[in-house]
C-alpha positions as CSV (number, residue, x, y, z in Angstrom):
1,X,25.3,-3.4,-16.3
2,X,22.4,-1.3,-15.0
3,X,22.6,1.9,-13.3
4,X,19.6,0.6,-11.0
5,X,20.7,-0.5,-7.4
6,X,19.4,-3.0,-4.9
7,X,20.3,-1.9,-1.2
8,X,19.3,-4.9,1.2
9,X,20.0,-5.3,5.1
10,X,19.3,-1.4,5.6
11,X,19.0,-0.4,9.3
12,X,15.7,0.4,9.9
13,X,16.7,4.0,10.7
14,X,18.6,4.6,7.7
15,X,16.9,7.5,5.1
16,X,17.8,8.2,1.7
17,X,19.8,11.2,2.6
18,X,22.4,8.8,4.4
19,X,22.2,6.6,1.4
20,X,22.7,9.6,-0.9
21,X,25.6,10.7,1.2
22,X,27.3,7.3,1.3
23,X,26.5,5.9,-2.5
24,X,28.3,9.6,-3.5
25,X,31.8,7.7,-2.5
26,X,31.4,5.7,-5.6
27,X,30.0,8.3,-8.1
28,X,27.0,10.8,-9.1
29,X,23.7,9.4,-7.7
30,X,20.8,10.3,-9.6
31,X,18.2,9.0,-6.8
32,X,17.8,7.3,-3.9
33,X,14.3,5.4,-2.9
34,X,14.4,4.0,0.9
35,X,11.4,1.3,0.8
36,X,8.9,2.0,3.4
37,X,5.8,0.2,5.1
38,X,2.5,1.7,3.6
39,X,0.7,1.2,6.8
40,X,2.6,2.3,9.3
41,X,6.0,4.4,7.2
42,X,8.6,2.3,8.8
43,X,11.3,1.3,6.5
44,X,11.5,-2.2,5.2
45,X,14.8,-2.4,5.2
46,X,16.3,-2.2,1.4
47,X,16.5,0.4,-0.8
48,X,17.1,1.1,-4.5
49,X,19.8,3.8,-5.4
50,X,20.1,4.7,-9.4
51,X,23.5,5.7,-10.1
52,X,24.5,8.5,-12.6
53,X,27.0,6.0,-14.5
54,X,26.7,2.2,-15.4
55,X,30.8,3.0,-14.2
56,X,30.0,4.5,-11.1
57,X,26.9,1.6,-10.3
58,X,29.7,-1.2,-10.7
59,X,32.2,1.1,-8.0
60,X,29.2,1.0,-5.7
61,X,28.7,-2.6,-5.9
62,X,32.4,-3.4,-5.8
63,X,32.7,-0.5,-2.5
64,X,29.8,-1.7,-0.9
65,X,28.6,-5.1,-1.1
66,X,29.3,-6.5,2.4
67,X,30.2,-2.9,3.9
68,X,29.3,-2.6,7.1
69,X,26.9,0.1,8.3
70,X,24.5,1.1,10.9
71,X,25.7,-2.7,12.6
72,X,24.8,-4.7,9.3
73,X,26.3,-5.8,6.2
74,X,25.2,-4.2,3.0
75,X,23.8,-6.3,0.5
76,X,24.3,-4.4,-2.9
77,X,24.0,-5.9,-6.2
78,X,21.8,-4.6,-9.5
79,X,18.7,-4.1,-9.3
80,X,16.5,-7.1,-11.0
81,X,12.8,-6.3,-12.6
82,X,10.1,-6.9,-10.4
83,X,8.4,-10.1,-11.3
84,X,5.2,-10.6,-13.2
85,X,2.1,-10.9,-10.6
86,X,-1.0,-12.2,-11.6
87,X,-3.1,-9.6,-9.8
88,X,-6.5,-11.3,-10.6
89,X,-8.3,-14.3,-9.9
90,X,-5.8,-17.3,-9.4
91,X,-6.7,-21.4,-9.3
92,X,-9.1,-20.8,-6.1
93,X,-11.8,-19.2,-6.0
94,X,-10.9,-15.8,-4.7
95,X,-7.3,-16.3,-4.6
96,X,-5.7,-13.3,-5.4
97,X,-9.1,-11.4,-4.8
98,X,-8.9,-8.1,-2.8
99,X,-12.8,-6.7,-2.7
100,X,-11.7,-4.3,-0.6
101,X,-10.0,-2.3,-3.1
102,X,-13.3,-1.1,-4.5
103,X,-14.8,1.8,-2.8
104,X,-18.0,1.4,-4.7
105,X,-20.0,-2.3,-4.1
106,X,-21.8,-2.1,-7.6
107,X,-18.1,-2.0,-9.6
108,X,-17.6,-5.0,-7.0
109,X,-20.1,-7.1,-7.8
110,X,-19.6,-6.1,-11.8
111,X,-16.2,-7.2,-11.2
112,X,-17.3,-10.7,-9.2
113,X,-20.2,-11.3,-12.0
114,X,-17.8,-11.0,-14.9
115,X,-14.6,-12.8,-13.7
116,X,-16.0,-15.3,-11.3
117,X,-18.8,-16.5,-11.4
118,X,-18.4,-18.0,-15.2
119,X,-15.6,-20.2,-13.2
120,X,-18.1,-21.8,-11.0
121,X,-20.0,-24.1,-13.1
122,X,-23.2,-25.0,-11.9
123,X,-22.5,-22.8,-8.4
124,X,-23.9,-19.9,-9.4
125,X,-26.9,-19.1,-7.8
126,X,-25.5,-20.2,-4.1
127,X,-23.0,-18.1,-4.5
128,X,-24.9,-15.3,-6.3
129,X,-27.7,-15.2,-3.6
130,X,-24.4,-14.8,-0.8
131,X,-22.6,-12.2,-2.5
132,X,-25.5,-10.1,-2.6
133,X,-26.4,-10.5,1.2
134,X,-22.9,-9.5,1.2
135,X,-23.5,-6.2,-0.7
136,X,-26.8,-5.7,0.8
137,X,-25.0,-5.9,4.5
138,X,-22.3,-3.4,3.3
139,X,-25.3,-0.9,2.1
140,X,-27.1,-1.3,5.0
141,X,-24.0,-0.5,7.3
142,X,-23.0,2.4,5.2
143,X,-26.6,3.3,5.9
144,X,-26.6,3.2,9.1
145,X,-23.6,4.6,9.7
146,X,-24.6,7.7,7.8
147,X,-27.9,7.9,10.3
148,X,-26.0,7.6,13.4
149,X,-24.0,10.4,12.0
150,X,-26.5,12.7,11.2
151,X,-28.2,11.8,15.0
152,X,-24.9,12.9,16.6
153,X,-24.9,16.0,14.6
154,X,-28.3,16.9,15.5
155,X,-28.0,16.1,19.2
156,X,-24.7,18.3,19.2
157,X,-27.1,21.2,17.2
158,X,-30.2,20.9,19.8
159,X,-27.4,21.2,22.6
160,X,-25.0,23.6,21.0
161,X,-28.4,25.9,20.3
162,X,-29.5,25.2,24.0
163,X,-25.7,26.7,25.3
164,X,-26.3,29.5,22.4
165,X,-30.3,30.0,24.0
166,X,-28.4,30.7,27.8
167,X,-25.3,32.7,26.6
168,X,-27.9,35.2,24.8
169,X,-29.8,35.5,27.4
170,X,-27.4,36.3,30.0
């Protein structure tokens, strides 16, 4: 028996001090970790709650599997490991692929060169010559965006120094 808890059917209001509070019926809790929405913090209603005691995880189970609370029923059982995930390139092309995870386009296309494009046989120069207009856009709107910036800043200067010019003066 693990001391490693799933907690499913959580109420979306329910915090880990509530599931601390409750899961110390059975036994000593060591922690309590209430899933939660990276985007937007909202709880994704299950939990994990690690319990002090392989003894005191199977009371918890036994106590609260199908317990109602907040208007659901619990679903507690062990925890199971996290399945494997590829986390690269799958059977597709760019299955799997998240390019916006690099900040900096070079490491990007390093990363496109080396892993995909040996996959494409006899595609590669199509699909070369588009990722780089692809790379070459995102530079370009980095660039610009970095001189509509510095515009802003300077129109705010000329007429932040203008208001400075008057208040002086008066």
């Amino acid at each position: 028996m693990a001391r490693k808890l799933y907690v499913g059917n959580l109420p979306f209001s329910a915090g880990e001090a509530e599931l601390q509070e409750l899961f110390a019926q059975a036994g000593a809790v060591d922690s309590v970790k209430v899933m939660r929405d990276m985007a937007t913090g909202r709880a994704r209603g299950f939990a994990f709650v690690e319990m002090a005691s392989d003894d005191d995880a199977q009371k918890a189970i036994d106590k609260f599997h199908n317990y109602a609370f907040g208007g659901r029923n619990l679903t507690v059982n062990e925890a199971r490991p996290r399945p494997e995930r590829s986390g690269g390139f799958g059977t597709y092309l760019f299955q799997g692929a998240d390019f916006a995870r690099f900040e900096d386009t070079k490491a990007s296309y390093a990363l496109f060169a080396e892993e995909v494009i040996p996959r494409l046989d006899g595609q590669i120069e199509p699909v070369r010559r588009s990722y780089e207009h692809v790379v070459d856009a995102a530079e370009d709107n980095k660039n610009a965006t970095a001189a509509a910036r510095l515009a802003a800043q300077d129109q705010w200067r000329r007429e932040r120094g203008g208001a400075a010019a008057e208040e002086r003066q008066s």
